[in-house]
C-alpha positions in Angstrom: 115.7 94.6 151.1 118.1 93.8 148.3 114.8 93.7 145.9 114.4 97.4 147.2 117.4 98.4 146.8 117.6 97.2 143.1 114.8 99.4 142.4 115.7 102.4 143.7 119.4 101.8 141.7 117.0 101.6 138.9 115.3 104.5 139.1 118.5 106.1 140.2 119.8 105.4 136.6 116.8 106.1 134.5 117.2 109.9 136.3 120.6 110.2 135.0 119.4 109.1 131.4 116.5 111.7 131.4 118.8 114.2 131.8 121.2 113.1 129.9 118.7 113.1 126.9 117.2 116.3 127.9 120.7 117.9 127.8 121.5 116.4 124.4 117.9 118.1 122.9 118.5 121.6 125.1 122.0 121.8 122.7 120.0 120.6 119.2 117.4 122.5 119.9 117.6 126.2 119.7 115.5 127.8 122.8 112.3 130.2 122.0 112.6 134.0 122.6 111.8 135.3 125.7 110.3 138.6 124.3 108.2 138.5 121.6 105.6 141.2 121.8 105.9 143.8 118.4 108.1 141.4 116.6 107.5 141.0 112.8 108.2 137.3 111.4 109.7 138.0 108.3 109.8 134.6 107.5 106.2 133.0 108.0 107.5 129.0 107.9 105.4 128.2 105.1 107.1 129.7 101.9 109.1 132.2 100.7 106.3 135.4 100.6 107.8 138.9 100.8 111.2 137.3 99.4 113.1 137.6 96.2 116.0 135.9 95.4 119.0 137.1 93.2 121.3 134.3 92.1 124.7 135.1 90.2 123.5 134.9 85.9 119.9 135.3 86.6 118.0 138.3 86.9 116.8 139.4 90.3 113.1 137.1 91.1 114.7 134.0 89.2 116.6 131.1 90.7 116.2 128.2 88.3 117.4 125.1 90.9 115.8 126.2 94.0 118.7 127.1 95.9 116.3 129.2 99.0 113.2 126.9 99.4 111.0 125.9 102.0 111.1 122.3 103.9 109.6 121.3 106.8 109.2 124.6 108.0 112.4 125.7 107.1 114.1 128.5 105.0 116.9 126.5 104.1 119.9 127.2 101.4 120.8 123.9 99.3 122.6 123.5 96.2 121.2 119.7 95.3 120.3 121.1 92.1 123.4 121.8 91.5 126.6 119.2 90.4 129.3 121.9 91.8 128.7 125.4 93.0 129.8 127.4 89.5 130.4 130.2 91.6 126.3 131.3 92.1 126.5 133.1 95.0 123.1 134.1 95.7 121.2 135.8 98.1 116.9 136.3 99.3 115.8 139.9 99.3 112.9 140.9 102.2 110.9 143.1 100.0 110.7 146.1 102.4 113.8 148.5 103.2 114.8 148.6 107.2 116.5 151.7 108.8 115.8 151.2 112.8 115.4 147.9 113.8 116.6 145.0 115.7 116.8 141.8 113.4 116.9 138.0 114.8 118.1 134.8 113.1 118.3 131.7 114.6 120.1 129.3 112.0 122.6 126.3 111.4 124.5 124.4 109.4 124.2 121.2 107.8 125.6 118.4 105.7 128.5 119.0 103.5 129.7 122.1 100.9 129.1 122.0 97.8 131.9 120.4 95.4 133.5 123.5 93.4 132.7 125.8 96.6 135.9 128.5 97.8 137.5 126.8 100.9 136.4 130.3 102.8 133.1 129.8 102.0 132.9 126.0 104.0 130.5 126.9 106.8 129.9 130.2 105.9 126.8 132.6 105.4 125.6 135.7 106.4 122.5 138.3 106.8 123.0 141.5 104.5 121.8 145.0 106.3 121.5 148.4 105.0 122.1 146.3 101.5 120.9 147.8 97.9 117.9 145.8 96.2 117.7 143.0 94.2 117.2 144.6 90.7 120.0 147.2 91.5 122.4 144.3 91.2 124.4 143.3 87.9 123.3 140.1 86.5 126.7 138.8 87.4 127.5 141.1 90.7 128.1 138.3 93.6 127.0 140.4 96.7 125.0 143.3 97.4 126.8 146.8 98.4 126.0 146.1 102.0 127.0 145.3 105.9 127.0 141.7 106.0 126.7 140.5 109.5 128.4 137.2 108.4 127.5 133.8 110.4 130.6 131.0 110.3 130.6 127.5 111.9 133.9 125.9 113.2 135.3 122.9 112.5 135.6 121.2 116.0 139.2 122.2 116.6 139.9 125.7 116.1 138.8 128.8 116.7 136.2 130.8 114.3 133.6 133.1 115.8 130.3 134.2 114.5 128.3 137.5 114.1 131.8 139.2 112.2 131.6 142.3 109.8 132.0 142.1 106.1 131.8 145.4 104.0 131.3 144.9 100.4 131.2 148.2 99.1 131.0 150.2 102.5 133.3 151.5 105.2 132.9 152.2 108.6 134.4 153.5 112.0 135.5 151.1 115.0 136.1 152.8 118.5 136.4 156.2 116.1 138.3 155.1 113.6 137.9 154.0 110.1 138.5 150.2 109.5 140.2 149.4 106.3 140.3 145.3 107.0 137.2 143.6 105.0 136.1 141.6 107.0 136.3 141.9 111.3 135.9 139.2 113.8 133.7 139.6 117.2 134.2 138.2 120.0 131.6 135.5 119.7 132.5 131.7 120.7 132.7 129.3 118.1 129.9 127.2 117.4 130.7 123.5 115.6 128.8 121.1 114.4 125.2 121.5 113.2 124.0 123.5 116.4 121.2 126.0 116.3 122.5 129.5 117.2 120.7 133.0 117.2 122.0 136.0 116.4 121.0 139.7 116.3 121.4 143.2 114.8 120.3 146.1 116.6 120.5 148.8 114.2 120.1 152.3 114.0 119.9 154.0 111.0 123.7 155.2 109.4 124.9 155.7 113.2 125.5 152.6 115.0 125.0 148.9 114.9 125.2 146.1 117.4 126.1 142.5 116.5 124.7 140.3 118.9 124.7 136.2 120.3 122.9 134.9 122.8 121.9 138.4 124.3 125.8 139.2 124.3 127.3 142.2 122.3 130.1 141.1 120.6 130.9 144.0 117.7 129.8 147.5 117.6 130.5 150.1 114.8 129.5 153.4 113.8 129.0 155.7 110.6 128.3 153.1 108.4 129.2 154.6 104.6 129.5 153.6 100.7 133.2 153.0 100.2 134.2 155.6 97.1 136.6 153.2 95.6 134.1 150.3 95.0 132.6 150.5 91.2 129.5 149.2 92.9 128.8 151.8 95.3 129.6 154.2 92.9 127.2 153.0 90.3 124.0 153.1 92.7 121.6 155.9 91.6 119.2 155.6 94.3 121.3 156.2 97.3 122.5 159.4 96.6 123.7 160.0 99.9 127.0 159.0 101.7 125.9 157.4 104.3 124.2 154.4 104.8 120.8 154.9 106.9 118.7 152.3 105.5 118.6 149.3 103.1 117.2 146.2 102.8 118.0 142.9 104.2 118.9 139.7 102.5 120.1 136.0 103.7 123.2 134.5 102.0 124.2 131.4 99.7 127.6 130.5 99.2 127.9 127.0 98.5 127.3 125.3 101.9 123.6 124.4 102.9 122.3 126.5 106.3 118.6 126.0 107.5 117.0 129.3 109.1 114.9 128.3 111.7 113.1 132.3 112.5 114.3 135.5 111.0 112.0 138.5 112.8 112.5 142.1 113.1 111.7 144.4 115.7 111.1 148.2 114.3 112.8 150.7 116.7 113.1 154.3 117.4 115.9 156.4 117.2 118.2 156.4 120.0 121.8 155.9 121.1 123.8 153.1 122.5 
């Protein structure tokens, strides 16, 4: 009886490991998209086709240290090449403009910033939408005129949600009326450590956009716009137009490594939220 009840103890316990262990890979491990039918993979996990990047000092299709490359399966963001970050913000270009779309990342981040790096920047990267392209951009210009849906990690202790709004060079209305802040928090959790997390944009065309994570909405604006009192806005030719109905996308580097596990895009319709 005693030998019995030893073994069932035993199994007992190896239960409680299993799912301890399978807990441990559900939070590592970023979980597969339930709908997938009409989705484009932007990202094909093999290299970087259909991308350009444009690195601060190089002209747009040149980035001399490999800071976006392809490992393991990866798009990933690393500055190894580099001894400090001497402020070369960079950023890939998908080499077709979006207007009506909803766009999924899943990403993380990993390992430590690069020495030389802005303390804002620690954790810190982003997806540009509605952005110009590549060659429109000064040899020196650090980001794209653009809506960056910007992606932050936290630091185990305070608070710092993900899926914000950054506008270099644009404007645009919150609950009807014009934001003049920079940048804008959602209401996102926080996510620490070097955790998989997938966000979305559902976007259509210079009316409305959705940031989204995990399925939740957690920032919504409308009439997105060139600012008229950026010098960059002003100096694009080929958007002659004041309002920002299509662009192209493009995935941050600013100084801390991030891997990006799937970026794909779902073309949409017009329509109203």
């Amino acid at each position: 009886m005693l030998r019995l009840m030893l073994s069932f103890r035993g199994l007992f316990m190896f239960r409680i490991l299993l799912l301890v262990i399978c807990a441990a890979c559900s939070a590592s491990s970023p979980k597969a998209p339930q709908d997938t039918q009409g989705w484009l993979q932007l990202f094909n996990g093999h290299d970087l086709s259909g991308w350009t990047p444009k690195i601060v000092g190089q002209p747009a299709g040149q980035d001399e240290r490999k800071i976006f490359r392809v490992e393991d399966g990866l798009l990933k963001v690393s500055y190894d090449g580099y001894e400090t970050f001497e402020g070369t913000f960079g950023h890939l270009f998908y080499e077709t403009p979006f207007s009506h779309y909803r766009l999924r990342i899943v990403y993380r981040f990993t390992g430590e910033q690069t020495p030389g790096g802005p303390g804002w920047a620690w954790r810190n990267s982003g997806v540009m939408l509605h952005g110009q392209s590549p060659e429109s951009m000064l040899r020196d210009q650090e980001f794209p005129v653009s809506l960056e849906l910007q992606m932050l990690g936290g630091d185990g202790t305070h608070s710092r949600p993900t899926a914000n709004l950054c506008t270099p060079g644009t404007d645009v209305d919150m609950a009807g009326r014009a934001v003049d802040r920079h940048c804008i928090n959602s209401s996102s959790a926080t996510f620490a450590g070097d955790v998989w997390v997938t966000v979305e944009a559902e976007v259509h065309g210079g009316e409305w956009v959705r940031h989204l994570v995990d399925d939740h909405v957690v920032l919504e604006y409308t009439r997105m716009r060139y600012d008229p009192d950026d010098p960059e806005a002003r100096r694009l030719e080929q958007f002659p137009e004041k309002w920002l109905s299509r662009g192209y996308l493009s995935l941050q580097a600013e100084s801390h490594p991030v891997e990006f596990l799937r970026v794909e895009l779902l073309p949409l319709e017009s329509g109203t939220p």
